[in-house]
C-alpha positions, -999 to +999 in steps of 0.1 A: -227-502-364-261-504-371-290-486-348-324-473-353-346-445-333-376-457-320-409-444-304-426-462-275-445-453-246-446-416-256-408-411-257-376-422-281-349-443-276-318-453-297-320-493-300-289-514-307-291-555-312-278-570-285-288-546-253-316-541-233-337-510-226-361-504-199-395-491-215-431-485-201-447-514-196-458-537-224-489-557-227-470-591-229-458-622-214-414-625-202-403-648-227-424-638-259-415-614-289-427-580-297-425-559-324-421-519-322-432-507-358-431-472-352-393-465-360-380-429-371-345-437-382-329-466-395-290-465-395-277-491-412-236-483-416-237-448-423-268-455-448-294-431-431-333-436-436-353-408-418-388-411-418-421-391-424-429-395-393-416-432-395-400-454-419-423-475-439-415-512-439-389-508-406-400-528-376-375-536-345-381-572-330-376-578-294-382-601-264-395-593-235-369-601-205-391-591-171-415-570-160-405-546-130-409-513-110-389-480-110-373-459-086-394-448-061-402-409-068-413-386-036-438-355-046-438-329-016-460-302-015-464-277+015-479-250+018-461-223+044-483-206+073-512-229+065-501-262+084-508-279+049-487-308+038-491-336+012-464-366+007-472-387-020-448-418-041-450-430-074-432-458-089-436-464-126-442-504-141-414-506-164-410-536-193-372-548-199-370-555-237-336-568-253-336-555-293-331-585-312-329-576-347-336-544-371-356-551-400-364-526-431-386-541-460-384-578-446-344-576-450-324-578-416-300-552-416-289-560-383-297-586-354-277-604-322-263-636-344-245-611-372-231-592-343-214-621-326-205-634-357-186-600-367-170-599-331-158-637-331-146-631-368-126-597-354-111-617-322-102-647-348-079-617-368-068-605-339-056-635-322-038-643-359-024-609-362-011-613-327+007-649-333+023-635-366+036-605-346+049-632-319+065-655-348+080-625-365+098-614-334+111-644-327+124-652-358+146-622-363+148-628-325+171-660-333+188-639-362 
């Protein structure tokens, strides 16, 4: 499994290909591509590149899915005897991003079309495995 450590919007986040992560917002359309360069750790099947403070050459591609808000956060302050009370919300813009492929030195190590490749490959042997089991058995079944 391949995964990298990214930094955006002030805080870092393990990416995966294939899921989504809700960011701060982003500077870009719903639909288009963007590309987070600033990437601290590439895993690429227990082959471990840590960066300096980032990996040279690593850049995670992604598409933008939708721009939304967060959860609604309440700030109370009060202060006793004094009749003095402020009540204030905050909700934070938030970009949804799905990771679409890891690169390091213009080489994909990993992206969304290996990854369903590798699972329909794995539930192909499985589904084999599973009708060899099935023929065995009934074979020494009818013995």
């Amino acid at each position: 499994m391949s995964y990298a450590i990214i930094e955006t919007g002030g805080k870092q986040l393990r990416v995966e290909p294939g899921r989504f992560y809700d960011i701060e917002l982003l500077p870009v359309e719903p639909g288009n591509s963007y590309t987070i360069d600033k990437v601290l750790l590439v895993n690429d099947n227990d082959e471990v590149t840590i960066g300096q403070p980032f990996v040279e050459g690593a850049t995670v591609e992604g598409t933008v899915l939708r721009h939304l808000r967060g959860r609604k956060i309440l700030v109370y302050k009060m202060k006793p005897k004094k009749k003095t009370r402020k009540k204030r919300g905050h909700r934070q813009e938030i970009t949804r991003l799905t990771i679409d492929s890891i690169t390091v030195n213009g080489t994909v190590i990993a992206s969304v079309s290996a990854q369903e490749e590798t699972s329909s490959i794995s539930q192909a042997e499985e589904t084999t495995e599973a009708t060899e089991t099935t023929e065995t058995a009934t074979t020494s079944a009818k013995k």
